[in-house]
C-alpha positions as CSV (number, residue, x, y, z in Angstrom):
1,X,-37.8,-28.0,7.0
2,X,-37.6,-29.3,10.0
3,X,-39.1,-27.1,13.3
4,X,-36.6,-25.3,15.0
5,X,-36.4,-25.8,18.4
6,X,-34.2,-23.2,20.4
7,X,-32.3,-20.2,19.9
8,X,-29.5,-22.3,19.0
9,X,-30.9,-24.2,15.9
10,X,-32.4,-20.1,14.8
11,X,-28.9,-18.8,15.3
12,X,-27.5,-21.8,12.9
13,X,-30.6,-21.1,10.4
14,X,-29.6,-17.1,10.6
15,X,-26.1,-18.0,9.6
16,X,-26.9,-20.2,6.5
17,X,-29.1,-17.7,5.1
18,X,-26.7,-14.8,6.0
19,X,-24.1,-17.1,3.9
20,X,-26.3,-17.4,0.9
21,X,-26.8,-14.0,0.6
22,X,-23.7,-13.4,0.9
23,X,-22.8,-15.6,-2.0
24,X,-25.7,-13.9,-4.2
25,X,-24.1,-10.7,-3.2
26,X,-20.6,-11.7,-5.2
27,X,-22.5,-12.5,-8.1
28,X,-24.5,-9.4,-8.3
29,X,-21.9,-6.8,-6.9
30,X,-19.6,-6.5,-10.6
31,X,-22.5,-5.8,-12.2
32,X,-23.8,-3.1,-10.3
33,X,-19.9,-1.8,-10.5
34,X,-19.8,-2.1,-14.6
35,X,-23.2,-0.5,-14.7
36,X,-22.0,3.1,-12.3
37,X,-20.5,6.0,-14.4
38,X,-19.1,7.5,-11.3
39,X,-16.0,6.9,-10.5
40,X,-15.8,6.7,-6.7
41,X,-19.4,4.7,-6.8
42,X,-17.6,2.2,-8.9
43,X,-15.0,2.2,-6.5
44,X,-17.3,1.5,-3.4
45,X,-19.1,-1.5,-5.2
46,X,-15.7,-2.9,-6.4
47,X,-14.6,-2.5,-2.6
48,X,-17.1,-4.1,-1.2
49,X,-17.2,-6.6,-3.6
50,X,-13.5,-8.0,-1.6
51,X,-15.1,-7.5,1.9
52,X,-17.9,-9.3,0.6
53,X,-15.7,-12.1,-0.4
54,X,-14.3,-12.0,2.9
55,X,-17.2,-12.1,4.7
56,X,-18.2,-15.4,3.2
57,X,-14.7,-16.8,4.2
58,X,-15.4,-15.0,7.8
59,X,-19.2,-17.6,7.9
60,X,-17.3,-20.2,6.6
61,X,-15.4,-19.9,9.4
62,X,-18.0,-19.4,12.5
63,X,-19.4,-22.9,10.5
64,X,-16.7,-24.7,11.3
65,X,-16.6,-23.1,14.7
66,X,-19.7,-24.2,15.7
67,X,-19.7,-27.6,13.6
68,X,-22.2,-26.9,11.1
69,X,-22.3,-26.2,7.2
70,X,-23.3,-23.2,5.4
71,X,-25.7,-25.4,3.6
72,X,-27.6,-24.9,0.3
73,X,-30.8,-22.7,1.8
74,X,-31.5,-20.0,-0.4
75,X,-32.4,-16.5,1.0
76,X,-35.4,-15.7,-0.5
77,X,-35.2,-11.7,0.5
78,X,-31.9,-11.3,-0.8
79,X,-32.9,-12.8,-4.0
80,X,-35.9,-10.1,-4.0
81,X,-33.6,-7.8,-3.2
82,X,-30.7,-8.6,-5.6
83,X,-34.1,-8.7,-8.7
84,X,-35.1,-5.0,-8.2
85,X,-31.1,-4.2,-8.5
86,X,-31.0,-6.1,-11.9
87,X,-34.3,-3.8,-12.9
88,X,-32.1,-1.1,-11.9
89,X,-29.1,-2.2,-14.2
90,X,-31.7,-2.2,-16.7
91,X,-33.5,0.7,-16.6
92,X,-33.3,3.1,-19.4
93,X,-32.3,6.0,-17.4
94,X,-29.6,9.0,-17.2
95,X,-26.2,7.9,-16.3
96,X,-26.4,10.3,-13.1
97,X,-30.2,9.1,-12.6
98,X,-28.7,5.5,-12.7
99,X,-26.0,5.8,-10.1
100,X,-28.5,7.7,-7.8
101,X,-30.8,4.2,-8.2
102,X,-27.9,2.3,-8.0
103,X,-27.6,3.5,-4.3
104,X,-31.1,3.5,-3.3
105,X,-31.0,-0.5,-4.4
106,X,-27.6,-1.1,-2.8
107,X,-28.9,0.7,0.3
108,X,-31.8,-1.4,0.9
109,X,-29.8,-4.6,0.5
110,X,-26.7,-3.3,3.0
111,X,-30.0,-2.3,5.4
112,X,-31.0,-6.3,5.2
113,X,-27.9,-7.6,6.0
114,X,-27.1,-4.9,9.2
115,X,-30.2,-6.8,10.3
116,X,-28.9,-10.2,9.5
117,X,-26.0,-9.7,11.1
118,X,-27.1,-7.8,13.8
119,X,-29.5,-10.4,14.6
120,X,-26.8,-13.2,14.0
121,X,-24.0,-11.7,16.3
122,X,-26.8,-11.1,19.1
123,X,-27.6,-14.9,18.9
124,X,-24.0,-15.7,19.5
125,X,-23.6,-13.2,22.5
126,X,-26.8,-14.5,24.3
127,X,-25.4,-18.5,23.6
128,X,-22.1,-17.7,24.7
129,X,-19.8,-17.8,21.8
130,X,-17.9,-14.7,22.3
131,X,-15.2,-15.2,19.8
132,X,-18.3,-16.4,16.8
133,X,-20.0,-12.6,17.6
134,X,-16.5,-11.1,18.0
135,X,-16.6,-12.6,14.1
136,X,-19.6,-11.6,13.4
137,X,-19.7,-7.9,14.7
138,X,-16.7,-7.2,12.7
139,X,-18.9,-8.0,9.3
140,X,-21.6,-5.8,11.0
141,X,-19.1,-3.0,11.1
142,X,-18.6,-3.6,7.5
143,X,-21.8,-3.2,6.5
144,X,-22.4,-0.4,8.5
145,X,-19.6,1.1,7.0
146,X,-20.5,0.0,3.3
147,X,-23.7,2.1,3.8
148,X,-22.5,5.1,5.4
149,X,-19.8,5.4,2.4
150,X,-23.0,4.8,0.1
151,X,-25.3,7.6,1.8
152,X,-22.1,10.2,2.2
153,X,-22.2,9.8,-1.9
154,X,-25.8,10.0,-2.8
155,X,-25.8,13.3,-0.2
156,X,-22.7,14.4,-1.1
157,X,-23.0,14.7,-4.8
158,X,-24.5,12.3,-7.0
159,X,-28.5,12.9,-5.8
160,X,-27.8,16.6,-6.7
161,X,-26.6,15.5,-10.3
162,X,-29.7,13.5,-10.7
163,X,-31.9,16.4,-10.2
């Protein structure tokens, strides 16, 4: 890989790795929705499974915005990330046990990409592209979201069952 050279050429490298993710995300998200017994956990993976789709359109988008493609880099941490949710699919376990690890594994990966994006739409305020981080922060709110709605059911009920 070539060396990166400003803020500029991280901020394009940010984006492509945000966008694979992304796209590892859409592959991973309808299994982790077929494999939750609860009914409103389903829910939350099969809704964020559409946002998710649209925030691959969304980096599409600030790509052709700022003349570059989404490339074919591969983001390594998401593919960690996305592994220890397949163990979780996996693992011989309760059905209420399962959800509750379902959550903790969907947590950590929402948790990356607030700091992907975070870091990403920072980068496009501090180069001036106010309408690419007008873009971005919208995903960020999205993700944000995603994870609150994920914590408000592991609190609200389905840790408790796991007990």
């Amino acid at each position: 890989m070539p060396k990166l050279k400003n803020l500029e050429e991280l901020f394009h490298h940010q984006l492509k790795d945000l966008y694979s993710a992304e796209k590892q995300l859409l592959e991973a998200l309808p299994k982790m929705a077929k494999k939750a017994q609860d009914p409103k956990l389903k829910a939350a993976f099969e809704n964020h499974l559409a946002e998710t789709e649209e925030q691959k359109a969304r980096l599409e988008q600030v790509c052709e915005m700022i003349g570059i493609s989404p490339g074919r880099m591969k983001c390594k941490a998401m593919e960690g990330l996305i592994e220890e949710g397949e163990e979780m699919i996996h693992e011989d376990a309760e059905p209420e046990v399962k959800d509750a690890g379902l959550i903790a594994e969907a947590q950590r990966i929402e948790h990356y990409e607030i700091s992907g994006y975070g870091t990403a739409h920072h980068y496009a305020e501090r180069l001036g592209l106010t309408d690419v981080a007008k873009i971005l922060e919208e995903t960020l709110k999205e993700e944000q979201n995603a994870d609150t709605k994920l914590n408000k059911l592991a609190k609200g009920y389905i840790n408790q069952k796991a007990m």
